[in-house]
C-alpha positions as CSV (number, residue, x, y, z in Angstrom):
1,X,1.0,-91.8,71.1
2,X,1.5,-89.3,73.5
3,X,0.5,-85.7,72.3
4,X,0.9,-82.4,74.5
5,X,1.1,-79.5,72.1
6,X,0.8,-76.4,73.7
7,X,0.5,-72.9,72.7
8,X,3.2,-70.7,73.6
9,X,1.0,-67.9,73.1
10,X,-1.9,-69.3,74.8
11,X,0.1,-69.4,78.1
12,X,1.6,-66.3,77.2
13,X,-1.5,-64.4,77.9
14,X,-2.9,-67.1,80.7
15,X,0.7,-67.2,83.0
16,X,2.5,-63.2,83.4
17,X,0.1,-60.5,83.8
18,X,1.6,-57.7,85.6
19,X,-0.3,-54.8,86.9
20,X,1.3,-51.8,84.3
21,X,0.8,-49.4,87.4
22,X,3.9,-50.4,89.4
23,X,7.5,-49.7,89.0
24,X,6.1,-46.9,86.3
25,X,9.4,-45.2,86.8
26,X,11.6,-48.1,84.7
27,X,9.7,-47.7,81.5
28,X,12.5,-49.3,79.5
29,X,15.7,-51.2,79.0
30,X,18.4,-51.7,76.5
31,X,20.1,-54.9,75.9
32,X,23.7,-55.1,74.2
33,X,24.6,-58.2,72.0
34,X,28.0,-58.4,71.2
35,X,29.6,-60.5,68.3
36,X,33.5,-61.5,69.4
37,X,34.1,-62.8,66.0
38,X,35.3,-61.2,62.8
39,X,32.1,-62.1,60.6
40,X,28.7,-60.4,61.1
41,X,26.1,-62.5,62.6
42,X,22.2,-62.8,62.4
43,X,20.9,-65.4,65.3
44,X,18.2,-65.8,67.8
45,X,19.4,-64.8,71.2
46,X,17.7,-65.3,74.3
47,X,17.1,-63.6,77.2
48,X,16.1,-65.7,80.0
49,X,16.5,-66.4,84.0
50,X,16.2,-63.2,86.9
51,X,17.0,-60.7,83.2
52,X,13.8,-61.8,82.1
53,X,11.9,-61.3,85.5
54,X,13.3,-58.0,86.0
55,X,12.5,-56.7,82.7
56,X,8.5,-57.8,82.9
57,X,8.5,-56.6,87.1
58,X,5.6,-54.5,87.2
59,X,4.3,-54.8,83.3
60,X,1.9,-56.5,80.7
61,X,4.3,-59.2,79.2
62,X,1.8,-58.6,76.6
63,X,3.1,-55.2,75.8
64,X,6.7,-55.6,75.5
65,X,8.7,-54.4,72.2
66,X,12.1,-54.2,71.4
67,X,13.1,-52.1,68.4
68,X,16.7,-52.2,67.2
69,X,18.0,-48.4,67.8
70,X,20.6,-48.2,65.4
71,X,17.4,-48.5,62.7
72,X,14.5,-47.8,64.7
73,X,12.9,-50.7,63.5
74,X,11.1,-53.5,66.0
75,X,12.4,-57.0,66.1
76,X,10.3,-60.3,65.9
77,X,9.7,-61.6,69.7
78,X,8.8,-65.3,70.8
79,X,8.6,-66.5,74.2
80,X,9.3,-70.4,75.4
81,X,8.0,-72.4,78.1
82,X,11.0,-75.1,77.7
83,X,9.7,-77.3,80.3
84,X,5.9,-77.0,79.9
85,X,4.9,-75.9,83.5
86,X,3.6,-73.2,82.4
87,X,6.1,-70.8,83.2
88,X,7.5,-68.5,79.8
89,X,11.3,-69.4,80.3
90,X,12.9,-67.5,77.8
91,X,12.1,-64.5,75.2
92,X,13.6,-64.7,71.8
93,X,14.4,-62.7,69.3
94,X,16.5,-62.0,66.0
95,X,19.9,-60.1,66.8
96,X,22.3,-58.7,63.8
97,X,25.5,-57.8,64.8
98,X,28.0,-56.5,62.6
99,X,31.8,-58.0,62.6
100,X,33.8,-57.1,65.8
101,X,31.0,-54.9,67.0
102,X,28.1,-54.7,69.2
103,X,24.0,-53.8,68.4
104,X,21.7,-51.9,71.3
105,X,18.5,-53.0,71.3
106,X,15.8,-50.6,73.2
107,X,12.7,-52.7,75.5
108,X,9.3,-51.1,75.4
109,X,6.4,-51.7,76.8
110,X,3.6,-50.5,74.6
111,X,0.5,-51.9,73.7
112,X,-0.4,-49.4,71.1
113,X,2.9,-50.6,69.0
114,X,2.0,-53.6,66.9
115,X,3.6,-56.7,67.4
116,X,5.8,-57.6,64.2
117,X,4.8,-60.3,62.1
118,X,7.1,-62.5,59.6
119,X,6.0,-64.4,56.5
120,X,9.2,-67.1,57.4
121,X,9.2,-68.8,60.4
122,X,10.3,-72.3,62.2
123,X,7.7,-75.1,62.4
124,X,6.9,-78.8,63.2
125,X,4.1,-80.5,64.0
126,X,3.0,-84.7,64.1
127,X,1.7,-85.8,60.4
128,X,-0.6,-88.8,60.8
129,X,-2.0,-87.5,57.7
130,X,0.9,-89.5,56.6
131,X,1.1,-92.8,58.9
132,X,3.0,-90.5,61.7
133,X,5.9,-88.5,60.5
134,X,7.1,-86.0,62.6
135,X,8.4,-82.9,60.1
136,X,9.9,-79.8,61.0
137,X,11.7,-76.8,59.0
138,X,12.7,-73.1,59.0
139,X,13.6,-71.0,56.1
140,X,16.3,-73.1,54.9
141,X,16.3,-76.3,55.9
142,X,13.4,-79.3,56.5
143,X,13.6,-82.5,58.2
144,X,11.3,-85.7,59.0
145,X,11.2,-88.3,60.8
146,X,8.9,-92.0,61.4
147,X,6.5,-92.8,63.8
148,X,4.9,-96.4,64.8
149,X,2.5,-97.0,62.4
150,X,5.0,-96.5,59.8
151,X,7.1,-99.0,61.5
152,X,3.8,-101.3,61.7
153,X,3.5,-101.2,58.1
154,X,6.8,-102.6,57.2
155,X,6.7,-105.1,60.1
156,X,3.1,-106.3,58.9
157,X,4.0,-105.6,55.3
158,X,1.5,-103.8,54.3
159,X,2.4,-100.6,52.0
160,X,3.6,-97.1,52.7
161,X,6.0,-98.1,55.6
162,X,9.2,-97.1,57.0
163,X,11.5,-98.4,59.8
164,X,14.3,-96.2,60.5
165,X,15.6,-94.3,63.5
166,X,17.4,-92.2,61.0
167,X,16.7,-88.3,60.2
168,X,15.8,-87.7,56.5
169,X,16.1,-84.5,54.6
170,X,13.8,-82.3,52.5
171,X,15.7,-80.0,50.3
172,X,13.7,-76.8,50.1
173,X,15.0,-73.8,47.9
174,X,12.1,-71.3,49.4
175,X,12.1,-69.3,52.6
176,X,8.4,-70.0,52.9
177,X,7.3,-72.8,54.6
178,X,6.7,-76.1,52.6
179,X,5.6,-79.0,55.4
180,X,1.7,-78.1,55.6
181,X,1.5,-77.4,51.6
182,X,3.7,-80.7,50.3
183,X,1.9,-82.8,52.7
184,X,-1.6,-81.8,51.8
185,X,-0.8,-81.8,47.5
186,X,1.2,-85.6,48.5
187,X,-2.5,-86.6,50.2
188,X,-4.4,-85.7,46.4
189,X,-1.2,-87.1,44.2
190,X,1.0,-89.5,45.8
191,X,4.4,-88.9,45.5
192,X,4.1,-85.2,44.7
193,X,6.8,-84.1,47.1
194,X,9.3,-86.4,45.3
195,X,9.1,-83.8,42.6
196,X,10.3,-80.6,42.8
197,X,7.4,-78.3,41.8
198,X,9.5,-75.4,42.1
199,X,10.1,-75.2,45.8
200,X,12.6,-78.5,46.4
201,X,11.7,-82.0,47.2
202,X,12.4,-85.0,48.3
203,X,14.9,-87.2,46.8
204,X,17.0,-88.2,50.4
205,X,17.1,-92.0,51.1
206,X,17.0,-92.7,54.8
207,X,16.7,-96.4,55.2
208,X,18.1,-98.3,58.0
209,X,21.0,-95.6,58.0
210,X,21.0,-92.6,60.2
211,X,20.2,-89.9,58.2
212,X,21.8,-86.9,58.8
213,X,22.0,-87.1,63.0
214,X,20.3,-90.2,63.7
215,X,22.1,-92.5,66.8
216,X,23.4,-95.3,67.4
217,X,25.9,-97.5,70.0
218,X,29.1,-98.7,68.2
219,X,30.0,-102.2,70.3
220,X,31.9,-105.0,68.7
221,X,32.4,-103.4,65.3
222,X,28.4,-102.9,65.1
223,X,26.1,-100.5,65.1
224,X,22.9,-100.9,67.1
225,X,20.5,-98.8,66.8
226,X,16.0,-97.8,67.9
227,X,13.2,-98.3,66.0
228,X,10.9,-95.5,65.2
229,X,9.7,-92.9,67.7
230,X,6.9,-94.5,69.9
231,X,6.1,-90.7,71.5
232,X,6.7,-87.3,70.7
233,X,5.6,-83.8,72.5
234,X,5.7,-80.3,70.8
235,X,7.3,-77.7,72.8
236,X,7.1,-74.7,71.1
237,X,6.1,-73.4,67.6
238,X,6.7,-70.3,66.5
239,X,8.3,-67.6,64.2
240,X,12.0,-67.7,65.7
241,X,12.2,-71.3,67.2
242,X,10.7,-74.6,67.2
243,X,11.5,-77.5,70.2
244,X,10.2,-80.7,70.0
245,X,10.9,-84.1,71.8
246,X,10.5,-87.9,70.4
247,X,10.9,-90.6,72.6
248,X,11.5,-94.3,71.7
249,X,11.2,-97.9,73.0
250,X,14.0,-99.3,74.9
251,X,16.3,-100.6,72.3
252,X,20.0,-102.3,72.2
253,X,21.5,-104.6,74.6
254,X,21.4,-101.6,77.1
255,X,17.7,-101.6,77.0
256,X,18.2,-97.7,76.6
257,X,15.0,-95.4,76.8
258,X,16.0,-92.6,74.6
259,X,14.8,-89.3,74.4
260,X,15.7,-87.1,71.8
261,X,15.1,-83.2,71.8
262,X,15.6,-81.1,68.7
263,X,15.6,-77.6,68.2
264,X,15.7,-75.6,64.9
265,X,16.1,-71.9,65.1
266,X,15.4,-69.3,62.3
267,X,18.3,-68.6,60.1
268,X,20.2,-71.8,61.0
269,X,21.1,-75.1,59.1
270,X,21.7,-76.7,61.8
271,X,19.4,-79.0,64.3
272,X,19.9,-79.0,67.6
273,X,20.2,-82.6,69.3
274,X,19.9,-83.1,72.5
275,X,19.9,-86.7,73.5
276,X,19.1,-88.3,76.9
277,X,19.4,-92.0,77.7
278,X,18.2,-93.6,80.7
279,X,20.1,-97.7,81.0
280,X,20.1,-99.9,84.2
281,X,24.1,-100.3,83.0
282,X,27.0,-97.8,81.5
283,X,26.1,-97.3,78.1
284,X,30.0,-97.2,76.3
285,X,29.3,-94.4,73.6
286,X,26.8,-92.3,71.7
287,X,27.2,-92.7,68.2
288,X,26.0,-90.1,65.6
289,X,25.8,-90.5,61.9
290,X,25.3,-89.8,58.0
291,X,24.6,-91.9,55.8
292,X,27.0,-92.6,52.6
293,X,24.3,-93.8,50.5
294,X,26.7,-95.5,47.5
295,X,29.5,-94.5,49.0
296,X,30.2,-92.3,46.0
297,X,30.6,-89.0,48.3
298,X,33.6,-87.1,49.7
299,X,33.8,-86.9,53.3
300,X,36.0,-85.1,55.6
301,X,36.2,-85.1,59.4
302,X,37.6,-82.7,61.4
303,X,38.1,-84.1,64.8
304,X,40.2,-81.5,66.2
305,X,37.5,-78.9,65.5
306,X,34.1,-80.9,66.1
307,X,33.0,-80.8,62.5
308,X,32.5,-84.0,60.2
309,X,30.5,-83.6,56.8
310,X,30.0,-85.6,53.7
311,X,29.3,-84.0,50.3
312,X,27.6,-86.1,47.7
313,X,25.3,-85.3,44.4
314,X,21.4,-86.1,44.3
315,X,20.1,-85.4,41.1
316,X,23.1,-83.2,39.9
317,X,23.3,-81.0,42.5
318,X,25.6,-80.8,45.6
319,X,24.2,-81.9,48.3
320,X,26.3,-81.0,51.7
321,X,25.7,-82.8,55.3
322,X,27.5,-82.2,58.4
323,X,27.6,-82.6,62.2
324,X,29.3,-80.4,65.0
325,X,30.0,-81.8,68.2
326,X,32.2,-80.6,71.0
327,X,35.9,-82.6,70.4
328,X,36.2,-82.5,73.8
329,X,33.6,-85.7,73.4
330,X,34.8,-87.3,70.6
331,X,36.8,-91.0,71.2
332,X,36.8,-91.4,66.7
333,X,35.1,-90.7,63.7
334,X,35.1,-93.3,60.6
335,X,33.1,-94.1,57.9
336,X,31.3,-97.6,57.9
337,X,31.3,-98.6,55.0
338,X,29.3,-102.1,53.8
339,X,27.6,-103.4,50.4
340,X,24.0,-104.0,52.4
341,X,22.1,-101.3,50.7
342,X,21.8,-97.9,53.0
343,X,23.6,-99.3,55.6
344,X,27.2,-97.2,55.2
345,X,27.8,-94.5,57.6
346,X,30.0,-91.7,58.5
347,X,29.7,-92.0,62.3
348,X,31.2,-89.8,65.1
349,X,31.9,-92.1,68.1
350,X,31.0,-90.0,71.3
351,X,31.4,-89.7,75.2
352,X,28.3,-89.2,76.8
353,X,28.7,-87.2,79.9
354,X,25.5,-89.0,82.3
355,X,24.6,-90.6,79.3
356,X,23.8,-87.0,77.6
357,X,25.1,-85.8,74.3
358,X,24.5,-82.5,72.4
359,X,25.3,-82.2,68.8
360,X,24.2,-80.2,65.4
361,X,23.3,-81.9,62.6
362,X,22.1,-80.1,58.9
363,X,22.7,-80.0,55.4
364,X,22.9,-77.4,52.5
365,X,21.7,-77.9,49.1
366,X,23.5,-76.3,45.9
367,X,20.3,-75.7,44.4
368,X,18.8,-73.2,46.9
369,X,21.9,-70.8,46.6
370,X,23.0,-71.4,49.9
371,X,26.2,-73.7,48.3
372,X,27.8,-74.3,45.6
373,X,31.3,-76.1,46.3
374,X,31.9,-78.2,49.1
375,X,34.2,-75.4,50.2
376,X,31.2,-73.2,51.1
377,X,29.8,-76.1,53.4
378,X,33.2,-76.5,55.1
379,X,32.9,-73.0,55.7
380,X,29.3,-72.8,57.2
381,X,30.6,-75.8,59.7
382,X,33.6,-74.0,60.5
383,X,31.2,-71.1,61.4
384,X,29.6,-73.1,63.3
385,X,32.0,-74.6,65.6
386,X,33.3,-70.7,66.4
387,X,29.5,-69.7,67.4
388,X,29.1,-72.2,69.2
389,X,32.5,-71.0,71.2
390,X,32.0,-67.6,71.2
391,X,27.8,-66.9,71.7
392,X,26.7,-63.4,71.0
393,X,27.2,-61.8,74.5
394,X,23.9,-60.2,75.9
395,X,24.2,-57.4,78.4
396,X,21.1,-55.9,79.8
397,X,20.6,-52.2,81.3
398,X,17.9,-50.6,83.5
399,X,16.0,-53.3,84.1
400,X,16.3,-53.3,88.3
């Protein structure tokens, strides 16, 4: 199992110190985020590349602030190291940005300010605690995946096993985090995160189906699809976004080695999958899904846009899926469906471009007040597919 966490922090204070005594003249910057669209918007934005080099030239990474000056108040900061080389690649942080309008945002450097701290935040981490999921959530959403031993267990029969390559869902109605605390109370009463103790749980059924955003390849009216993760490597942890890869054995008749890298920012339902296949042949199609479990759901797919979702009811309540995708990419979408037990599928049949695909794949559950119709969910991925088009615009000033 191949494990390389890393502490973003760690390198943080390891990788940029900057004398504070040079360039004392450019003691700060604004930065301009500007929302096209006629909604207001809260999102992480990033600021990244030669911006970010010119506004730590000459200071203590460590010290630098931003503070929102239309309030006065300071923002929550993270910085990434995307590629592990110890590098910091990117700072984040949370913009709001009215309708039609634009929000300054003043950069500091001062040590004596201190940092802001948030009781919500992203997360994942490995879970051999349980055979070896891999979880990871924000403040609305959760998700899990399987590891090998979990695949071992089914293959050797032996109990608490899984085999999927499929994403499943826990359906949290708290803004706190939930991963850490369900795990630990499922370790002293098995099955306790199957009942909702007043902060969700987990009534999703993966299976062999994908989930909401597992793959596949769609050949000869089939789906083929991996095993579980054999590898996985955490990118970044922290209170605005978490990055995490998982890698699998060659699978199909492709022999594809596929790694998958998802992202989950603050505030968002949506994961963010990046997929990469390496194949000694043309691999025809990417294929993305969500499962139908009894085919009892209504789905709808929006090919035109990029959005495809399927609402269903667990337990009573709604319970809302989707994917976006770029249409641009998209040869059909269907839905699968087939008696074999948690085999039907709503699957999105993509072009890879260099056998890569991008896509976003989440849900929203009625019963944490995010939904309550289908035509709320329709909505959100409608949202969506227009942020995805029209990013907040960052403009930076006084940082040369």
């Amino acid at each position: 199992m191949i494990n390389n966490k890393q502490s973003v922090f760690t390198s943080l204070l390891m990788v940029f110190l900057f004398s504070s005594l040079a360039n004392a003249q450019n003691k700060s910057a604004t930065i301009s985020v500007k929302n096209n669209l006629d909604f207001a918007r809260k999102e992480v934005v990033s600021v990244k590349g030669k911006s970010l080099s010119n506004l730590i030239k000459g200071k203590k990474i460590s010290d630098l602030r931003i503070k929102k000056e239309e309030t006065g108040g300071l923002v929550v900061l993270q910085w990434i190291d995307n590629n592990q080389d110890g590098t910091l690649d990117e700072l984040l942080f949370l913009a709001e940005v009215a309708a039609k309008a634009k929000s300054e945002y003043e950069v500091l450097f001062d040590k004596s300010i201190p940092l802001v701290e948030s009781p919500i935040t992203t997360y994942s981490r490995f879970v051999p605690e349980r055979t070896d999921d891999y979880a990871w959530e924000n403040d609305k959403v959760a998700f899990r995946t399987y590891g090998p031993d979990a695949q071992r267990r089914v293959e050797e029969k032996l109990p608490e096993g899984t085999l999927t390559s499929g994403i499943d869902l826990w359906l949290k109605r708290t803004d706190k985090p939930i991963i850490n605390k369900w795990y630990a109370e499922n370790t002293k009463f098995p099955g306790y995160y199957h009942i909702d103790h007043g902060e969700g749980h987990d009534p999703y059924q993966v299976g062999p189906s994908r989930g909401t955003g597992g793959i596949g390849i769609w050949e000869n009216n089939q789906l083929a699809v991996s095993k579980n993760f054999v590898g996985y490597k955490t990118i970044a942890v922290g209170p605005l976004r978490t990055v995490f890869e998982l890698i699998y054995a060659p699978w199909s008749s492709y022999r594809v080695k596929e790694t998958k890298r998802i992202t989950l920012d603050l505030g968002s339902n949506f994961s963010k999958f990046e997929i990469s296949l390496e194949a000694s042949k043309t691999v025809p199609n990417i294929t993305t899904g969500i499962t139908l479990h009894d085919n009892k759901g209504e789905v709808k797919n929006n090919t035109k846009e990029g959005w495809f979702r399927h609402v269903e009811k667990i337990d009573g309540q709604l319970l809302a899926e989707g994917i976006v995708v770029n249409p641009k990419l998209v040869t059909k979408a269907f839905s699968d469906v087939t008696k074999a037990k948690d085999q039907s599928n709503l699957l999105v049949v993509c072009k890879p471009k260099n056998n890569k695909l991008t896509y976003y794949a989440g849900f929203a559950w009625q019963k944490s007040g995010q939904i309550t119709n289908g035509a709320d969910w329709d909505t959100l991925l409608q949202k969506k597919v227009k942020m995805l088009a029209n990013p907040l615009k960052l403009t930076i000033k006084g940082n040369k």
